[in-house]
Phi, psi and omega in degrees: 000328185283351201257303157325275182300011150281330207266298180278327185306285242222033196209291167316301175287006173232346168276315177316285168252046153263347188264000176278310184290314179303317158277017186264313184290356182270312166333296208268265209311350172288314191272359190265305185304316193282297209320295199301306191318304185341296195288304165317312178290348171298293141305356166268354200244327171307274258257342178283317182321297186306309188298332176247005167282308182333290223301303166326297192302339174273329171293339216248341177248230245330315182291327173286309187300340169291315192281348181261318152307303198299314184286345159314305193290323179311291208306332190268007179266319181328307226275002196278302183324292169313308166286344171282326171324287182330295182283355157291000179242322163150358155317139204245109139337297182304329150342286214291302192292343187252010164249341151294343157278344161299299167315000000 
């Protein structure tokens, strides 16, 4: 009997608060947890931002830089064309530049 009325007197109230303190540090550390996801997610929300302007601005110099090789590669074969073209009507490209420097 004595051991009952130890039990509730002096045992029940210090389990009472301790489990009163464990669910206050149960609280603090849930809302302390939303925070940091906050935070983290916020910075993964940066850092995605960042990741896809980079990425645009590199697609956007591969596309110039594509378009600038094709046009390297294009123009003297354009201009190869045109002279075979020339000699193929029995024109001399050298023909054609000193008689338009005659005019």
């Amino acid at each position: 009997m004595e051991n009952t009325t130890r039990l509730e007197g002096e045992v029940l109230p210090l389990s009472n608060k301790i489990m009163d303190q464990v669910n206050e540090l149960l609280v603090q550390k849930t809302a302390e947890a939303k925070t940091a996801d906050s935070e983290v997610l916020k910075s993964s929300n940066s850092v995605q931002n960042v990741t896809i302007i980079i990425g645009v601005v590199l697609v956007l110099i591969g596309i110039t830089a594509a378009l600038l090789l094709t046009r390297s590669i294009t123009k003297p074969i354009n201009h190869i064309r045109d002279v075979i073209q020339q000699l193929s009507t029995g024109e001399l490209p050298e023909n054609r530049k000193l008689a338009e420097s005659k005019r």
